[in-house]
NUTOR-448527 format. One line per 5 residues: number of its first residue (from 1); their letters; for each residue y, x, z of C-alpha. Coordinates in nm, 4 decimals. Example, Ala and Ser with C-alpha at 12.3 -4.5 7.8 and 13.67 -1.06 7.14 Angstrom:
2
1	AS	-0.4500:1.2300:0.7800 | -0.1060:1.3670:0.7140
This chain:
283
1	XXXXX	0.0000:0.0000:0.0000 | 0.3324:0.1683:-0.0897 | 0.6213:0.0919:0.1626 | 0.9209:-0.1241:0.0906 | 1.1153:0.0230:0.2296
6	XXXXX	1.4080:0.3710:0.0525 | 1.3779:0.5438:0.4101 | 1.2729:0.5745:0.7600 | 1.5187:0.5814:1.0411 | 1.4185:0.7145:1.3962
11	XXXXX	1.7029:0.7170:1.6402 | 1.6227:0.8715:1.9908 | 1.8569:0.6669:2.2001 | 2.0268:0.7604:2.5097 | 2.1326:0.5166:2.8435
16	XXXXX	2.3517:0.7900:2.9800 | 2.7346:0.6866:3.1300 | 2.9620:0.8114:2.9122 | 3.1066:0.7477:2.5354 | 2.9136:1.0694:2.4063
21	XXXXX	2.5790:1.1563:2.4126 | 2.3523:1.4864:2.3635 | 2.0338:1.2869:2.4146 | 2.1111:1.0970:2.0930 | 1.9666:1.2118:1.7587
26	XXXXX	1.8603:1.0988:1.4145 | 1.6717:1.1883:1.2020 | 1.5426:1.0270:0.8548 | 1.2136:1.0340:0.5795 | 1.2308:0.9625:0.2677
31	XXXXX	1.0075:0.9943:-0.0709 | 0.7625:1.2223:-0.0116 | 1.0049:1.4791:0.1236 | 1.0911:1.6541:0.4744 | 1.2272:1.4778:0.7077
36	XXXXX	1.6050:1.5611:0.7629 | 1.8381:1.5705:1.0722 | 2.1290:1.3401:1.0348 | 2.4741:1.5225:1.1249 | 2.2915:1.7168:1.3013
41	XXXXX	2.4813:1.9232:1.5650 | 2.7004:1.5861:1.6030 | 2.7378:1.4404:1.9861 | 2.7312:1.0315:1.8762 | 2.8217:0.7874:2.0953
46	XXXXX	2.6137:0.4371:2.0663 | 2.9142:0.2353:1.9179 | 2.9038:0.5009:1.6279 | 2.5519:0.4709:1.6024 | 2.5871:0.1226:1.5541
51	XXXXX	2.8739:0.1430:1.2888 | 2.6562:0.3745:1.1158 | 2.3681:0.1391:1.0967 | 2.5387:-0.1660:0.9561 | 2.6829:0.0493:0.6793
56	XXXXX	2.3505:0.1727:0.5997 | 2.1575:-0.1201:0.6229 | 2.3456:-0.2382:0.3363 | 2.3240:-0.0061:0.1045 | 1.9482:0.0488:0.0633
61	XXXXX	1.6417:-0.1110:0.2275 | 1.5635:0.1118:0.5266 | 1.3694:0.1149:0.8313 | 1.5093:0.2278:1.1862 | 1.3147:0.2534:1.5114
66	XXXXX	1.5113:0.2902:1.8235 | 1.2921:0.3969:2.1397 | 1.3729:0.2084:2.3960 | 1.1919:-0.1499:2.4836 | 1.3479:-0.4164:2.3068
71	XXXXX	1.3039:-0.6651:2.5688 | 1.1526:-0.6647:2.9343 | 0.8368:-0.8097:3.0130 | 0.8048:-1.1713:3.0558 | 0.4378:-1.2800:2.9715
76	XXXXX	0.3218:-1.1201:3.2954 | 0.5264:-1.3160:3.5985 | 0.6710:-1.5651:3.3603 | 1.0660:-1.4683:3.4105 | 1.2466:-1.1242:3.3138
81	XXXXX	1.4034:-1.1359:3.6630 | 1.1832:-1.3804:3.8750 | 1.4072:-1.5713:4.1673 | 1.7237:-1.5773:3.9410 | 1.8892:-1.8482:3.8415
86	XXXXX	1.9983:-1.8624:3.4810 | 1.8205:-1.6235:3.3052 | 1.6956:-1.6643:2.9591 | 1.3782:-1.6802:2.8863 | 1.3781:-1.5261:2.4964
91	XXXXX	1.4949:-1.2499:2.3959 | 1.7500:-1.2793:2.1701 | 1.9553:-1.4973:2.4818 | 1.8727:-1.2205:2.6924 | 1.9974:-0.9650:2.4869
96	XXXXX	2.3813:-1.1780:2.4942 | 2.3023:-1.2316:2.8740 | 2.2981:-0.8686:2.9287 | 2.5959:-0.8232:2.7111 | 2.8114:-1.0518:2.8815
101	XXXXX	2.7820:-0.9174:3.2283 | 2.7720:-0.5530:3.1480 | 3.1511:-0.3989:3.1767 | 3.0356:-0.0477:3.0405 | 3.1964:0.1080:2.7998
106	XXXXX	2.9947:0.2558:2.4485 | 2.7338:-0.0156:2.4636 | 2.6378:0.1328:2.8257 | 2.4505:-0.1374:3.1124 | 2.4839:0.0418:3.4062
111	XXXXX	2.6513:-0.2475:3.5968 | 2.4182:-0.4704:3.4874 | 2.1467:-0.2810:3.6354 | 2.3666:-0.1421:3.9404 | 2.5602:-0.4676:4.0342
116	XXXXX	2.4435:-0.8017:3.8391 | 2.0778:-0.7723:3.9355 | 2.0585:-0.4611:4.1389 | 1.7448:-0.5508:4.3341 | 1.4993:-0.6239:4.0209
121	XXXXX	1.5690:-0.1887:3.9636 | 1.3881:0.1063:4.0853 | 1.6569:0.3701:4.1784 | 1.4381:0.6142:4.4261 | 1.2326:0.5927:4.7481
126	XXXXX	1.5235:0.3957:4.9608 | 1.4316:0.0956:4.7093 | 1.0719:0.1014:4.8888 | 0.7283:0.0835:4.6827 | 0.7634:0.1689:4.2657
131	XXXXX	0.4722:-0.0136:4.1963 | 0.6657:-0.3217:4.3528 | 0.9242:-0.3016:4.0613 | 0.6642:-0.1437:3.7707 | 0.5901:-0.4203:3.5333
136	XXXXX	0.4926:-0.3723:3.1573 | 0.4592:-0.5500:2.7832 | 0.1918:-0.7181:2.6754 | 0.2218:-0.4544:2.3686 | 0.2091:-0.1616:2.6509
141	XXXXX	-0.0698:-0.3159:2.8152 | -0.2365:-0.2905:2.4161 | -0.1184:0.0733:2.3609 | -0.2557:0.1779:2.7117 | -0.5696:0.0338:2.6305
146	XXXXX	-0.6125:0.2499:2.3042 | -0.5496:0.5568:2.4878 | -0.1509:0.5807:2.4035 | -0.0495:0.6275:2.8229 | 0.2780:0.4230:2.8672
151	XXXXX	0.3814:0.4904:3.1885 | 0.7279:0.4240:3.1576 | 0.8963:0.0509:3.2520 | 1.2129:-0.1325:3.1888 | 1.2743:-0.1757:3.5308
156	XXXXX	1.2442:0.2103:3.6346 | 1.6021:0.3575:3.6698 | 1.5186:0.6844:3.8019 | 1.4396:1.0009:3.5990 | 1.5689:1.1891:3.3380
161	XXXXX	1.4416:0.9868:3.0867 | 1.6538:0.6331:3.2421 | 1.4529:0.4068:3.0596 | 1.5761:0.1155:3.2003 | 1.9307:0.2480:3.1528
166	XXXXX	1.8109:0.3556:2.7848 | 1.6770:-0.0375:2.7468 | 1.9463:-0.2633:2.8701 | 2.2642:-0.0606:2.6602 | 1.9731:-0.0948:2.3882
171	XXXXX	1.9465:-0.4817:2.4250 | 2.3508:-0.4430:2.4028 | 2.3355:-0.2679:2.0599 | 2.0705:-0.5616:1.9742 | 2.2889:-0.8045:2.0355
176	XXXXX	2.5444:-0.6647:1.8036 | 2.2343:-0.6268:1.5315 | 2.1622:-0.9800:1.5935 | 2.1703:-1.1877:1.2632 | 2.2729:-0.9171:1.0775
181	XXXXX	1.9896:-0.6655:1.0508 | 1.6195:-0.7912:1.0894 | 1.5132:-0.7378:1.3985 | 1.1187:-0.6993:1.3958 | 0.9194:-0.9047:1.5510
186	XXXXX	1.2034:-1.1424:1.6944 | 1.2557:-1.2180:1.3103 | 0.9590:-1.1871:1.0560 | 0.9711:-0.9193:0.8007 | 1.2165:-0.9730:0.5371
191	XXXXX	1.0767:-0.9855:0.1775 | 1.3488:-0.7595:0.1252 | 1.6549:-0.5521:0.2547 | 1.6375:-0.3482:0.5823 | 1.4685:-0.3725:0.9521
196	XXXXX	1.4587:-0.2634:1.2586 | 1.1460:-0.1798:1.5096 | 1.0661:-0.0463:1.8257 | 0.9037:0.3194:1.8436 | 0.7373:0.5297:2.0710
201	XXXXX	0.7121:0.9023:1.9997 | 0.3834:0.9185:2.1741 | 0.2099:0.7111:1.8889 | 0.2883:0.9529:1.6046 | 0.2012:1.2707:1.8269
206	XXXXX	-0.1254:1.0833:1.8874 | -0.1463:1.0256:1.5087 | -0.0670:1.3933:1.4589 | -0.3410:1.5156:1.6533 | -0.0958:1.6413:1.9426
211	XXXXX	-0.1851:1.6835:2.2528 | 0.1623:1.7019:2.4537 | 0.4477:1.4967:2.4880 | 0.7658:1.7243:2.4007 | 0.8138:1.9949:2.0855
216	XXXXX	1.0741:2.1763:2.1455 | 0.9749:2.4519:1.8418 | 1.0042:2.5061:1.4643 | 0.6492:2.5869:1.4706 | 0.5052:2.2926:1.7087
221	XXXXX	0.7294:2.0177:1.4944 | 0.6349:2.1335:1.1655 | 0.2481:2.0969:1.2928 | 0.3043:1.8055:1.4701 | 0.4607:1.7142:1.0805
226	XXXXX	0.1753:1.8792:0.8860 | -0.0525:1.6271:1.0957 | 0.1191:1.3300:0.9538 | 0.0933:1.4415:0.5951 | 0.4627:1.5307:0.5646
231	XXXXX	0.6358:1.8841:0.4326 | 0.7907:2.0843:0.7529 | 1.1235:2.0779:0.8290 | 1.3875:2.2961:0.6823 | 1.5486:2.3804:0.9974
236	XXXXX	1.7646:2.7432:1.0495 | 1.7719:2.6850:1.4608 | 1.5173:2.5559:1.7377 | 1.5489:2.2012:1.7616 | 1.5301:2.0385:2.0980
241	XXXXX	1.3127:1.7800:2.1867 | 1.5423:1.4963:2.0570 | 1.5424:1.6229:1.7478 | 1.1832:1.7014:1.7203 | 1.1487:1.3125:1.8487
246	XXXXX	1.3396:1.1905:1.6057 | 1.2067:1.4219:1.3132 | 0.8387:1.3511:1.3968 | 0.8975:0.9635:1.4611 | 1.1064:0.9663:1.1066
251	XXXXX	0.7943:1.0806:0.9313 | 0.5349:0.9008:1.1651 | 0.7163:0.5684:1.0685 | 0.7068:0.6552:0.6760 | 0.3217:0.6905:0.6780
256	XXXXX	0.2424:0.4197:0.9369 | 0.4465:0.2044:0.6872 | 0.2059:0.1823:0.4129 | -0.1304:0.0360:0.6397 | -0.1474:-0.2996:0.6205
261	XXXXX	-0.1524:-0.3813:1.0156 | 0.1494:-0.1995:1.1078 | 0.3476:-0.5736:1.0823 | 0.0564:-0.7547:1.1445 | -0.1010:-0.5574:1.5178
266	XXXXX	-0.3855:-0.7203:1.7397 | -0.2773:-0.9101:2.0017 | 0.0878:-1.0392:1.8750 | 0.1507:-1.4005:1.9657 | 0.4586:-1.6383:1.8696
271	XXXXX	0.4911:-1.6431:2.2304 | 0.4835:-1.2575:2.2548 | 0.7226:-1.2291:1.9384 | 0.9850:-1.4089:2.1186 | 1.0255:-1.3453:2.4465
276	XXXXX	0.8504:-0.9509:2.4886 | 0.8868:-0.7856:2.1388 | 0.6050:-0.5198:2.0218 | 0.6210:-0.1651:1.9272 | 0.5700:-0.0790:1.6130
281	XXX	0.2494:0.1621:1.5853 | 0.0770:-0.0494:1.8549 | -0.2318:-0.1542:1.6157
């Protein structure tokens, strides 16, 4: 099956406070070519990001992946934040609800997680118990069950990696994508014109035959690359491992494109579609 879609989009996204961000990279496949930084060197903030992606989207049929969870889970306890009043219960409300009571500037959520619903997050050991706040996707509950080991959780605010911070300024840039970009699996596929999906590094390491979780080398991404079928990386510095993130998710979402069951995984629901989202490379 040959892909749709011009070229493949992986964005490692950041959470961080601020209006700039080192943690953010892009990087981008297409053809049967290397994978290429974009701007590389560039600090981008997420409103940028966003400009940039709206302006792209319309100019050629492409697919970006963002790695961050595109919704918290739901399926599980039945509510994103059980015992509050008010709360959507799909994502695409949730995604506005976040929006309208996070003050942050550059698309960030830390007052939503810090003040609006401070008690549903996991900030360190004064909070008590993590496995009290853990909770996870149906599609992570999939992934863990083929071997993929997600650990992390939307409602875990601690750690370098601030995934919950990461998610919730995410759900802000969804919002903002909302009706104007596909969103997969919220909307179907489009026959036509450009997407975006969840992604998860991990997957296309897996798929790469990679054992560990960070490249931070010329030589470990272009294996990590060679293991996906695509031509190294013309790089003249040592990436770090955003940029190997992005570079290797870029070319993991190119060949994952063309099986028949990456839009069509095990296990997705109507219900699921809605309300928890899936990641795409989840099978």
């Amino acid at each position: 099956m040959r892909p749709r879609f011009e070229a493949f989009v992986a964005i490692d996204w950041s959470g961080a406070k601020g209006t700039r961000h080192k943690g953010i990279a892009i990087a981008e496949a297409r053809g049967n070519g290397a994978p290429r930084l974009v701007r590389a060197g560039h600090v981008w903030s997420r409103e940028e990001v966003l400009d940039w992606l709206l302006k792209r989207a319309a100019v050629e049929p492409t697919l970006f992946g963002f790695d961050f969870s595109f919704a918290p889970p739901l399926i599980e306890r039945g509510e994103y934040l059980p015992g509050e009043s008010g709360v959507p219960a799909t994502a695409r409300e949730f995604w506005a609800y976040v929006d309208g009571l996070s003050d942050d500037p550059d698309l960030g959520a830390a007052s939503f997680l810090e003040q609006a619903h401070r008690r549903h997050f996991y900030f360190g050991i004064a909070d008590g118990v993590k496995a009290n706040f853990v909770r996870f996707r149906q599609c992570d509950a999939r992934l863990n069950e083929l071997g993929g080991r997600k650990t992390a959780s939307a409602y875990d605010a601690i750690g370098a990696a601030q995934v919950a911070k990461a998610s919730f300024s995410g759900m802000r840039l969804l919002h903002r994508l909302d009706g104007k970009v596909a969103i997969w699996p919220f909307d179907p596929l489009p026959d036509s014109g450009s997407a975006v999906v969840e992604i998860y590094t991990r997957i296309y390491l897996r798929r790469a035959g990679m054992s560990g979780t960070k490249l931070r080398s010329r030589a470990q991404l272009n294996a990590a690359l060679k293991g996906l079928g695509s031509p190294p990386a013309r790089l003249r510095f040592e990436p770090d491992d955003h940029q190997t993130d992005a570079l290797v998710t870029a070319a993991g979402m190119r060949a994952l494109a063309a099986d028949r069951a990456a839009f069509a995984p095990a296990g997705l629901t109507p219900e699921i579609a809605r309300s928890e989202g899936w990641t795409f490379g989840v099978l």
